[in-house]
N, C-alpha and C positions, 0 to 999 in steps of 0.2 A: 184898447177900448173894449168894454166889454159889450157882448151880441147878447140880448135878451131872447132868447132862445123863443119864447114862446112868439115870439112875431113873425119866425119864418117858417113860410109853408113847410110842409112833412119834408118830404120830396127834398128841397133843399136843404134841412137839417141832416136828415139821413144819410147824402152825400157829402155833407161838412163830416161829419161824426166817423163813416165811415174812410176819409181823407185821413184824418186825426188815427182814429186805431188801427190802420196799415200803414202809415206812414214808417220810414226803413228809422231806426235803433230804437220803436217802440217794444216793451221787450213785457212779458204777463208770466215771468217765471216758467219752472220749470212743467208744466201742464199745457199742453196744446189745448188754446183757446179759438173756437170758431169764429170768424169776422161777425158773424150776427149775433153771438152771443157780447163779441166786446160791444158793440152800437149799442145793443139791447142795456148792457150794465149801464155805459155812456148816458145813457137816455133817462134811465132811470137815476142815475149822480144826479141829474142835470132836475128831474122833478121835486128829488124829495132835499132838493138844494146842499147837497154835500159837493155838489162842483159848478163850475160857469165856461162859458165859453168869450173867450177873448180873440179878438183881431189884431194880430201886428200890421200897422199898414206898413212897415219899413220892407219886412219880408216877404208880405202882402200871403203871412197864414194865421189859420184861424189853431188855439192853441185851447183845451179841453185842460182848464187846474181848480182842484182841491178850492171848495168854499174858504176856508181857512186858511190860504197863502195870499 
């Protein structure tokens, strides 16, 4: 199910997003990326609509993919 991102306060985005990019086999190549820099990209995928945020209720996580998949 996809989460329309703009309906959830900051606060709770922030902590979704930041779930999503520390989450263990997320992997940002060879360059050590800071957690605030990933949320910060995150955030930005998410406005200029190059990604969405989706809810699995089976696994009961919320999953950050690609506009175009």
């Amino acid at each position: 199910m996809r989460i329309p991102y703009e309906q959830l306060e900051q606060e709770v985005l922030y902590e979704l997003l930041k779930e999503i990019v520390t989450r263990d086999g997320t992997d940002y190549g060879n360059t050590e990326v800071s957690t605030e820099d990933k949320i910060s990209s995150a955030l930005k995928a998410l406005k200029n609509g190059r990604a969405n945020l989706y809810w699995d209720a089976d696994s009961e996580t919320a999953t950050l993919k690609r506009a175009d998949q």
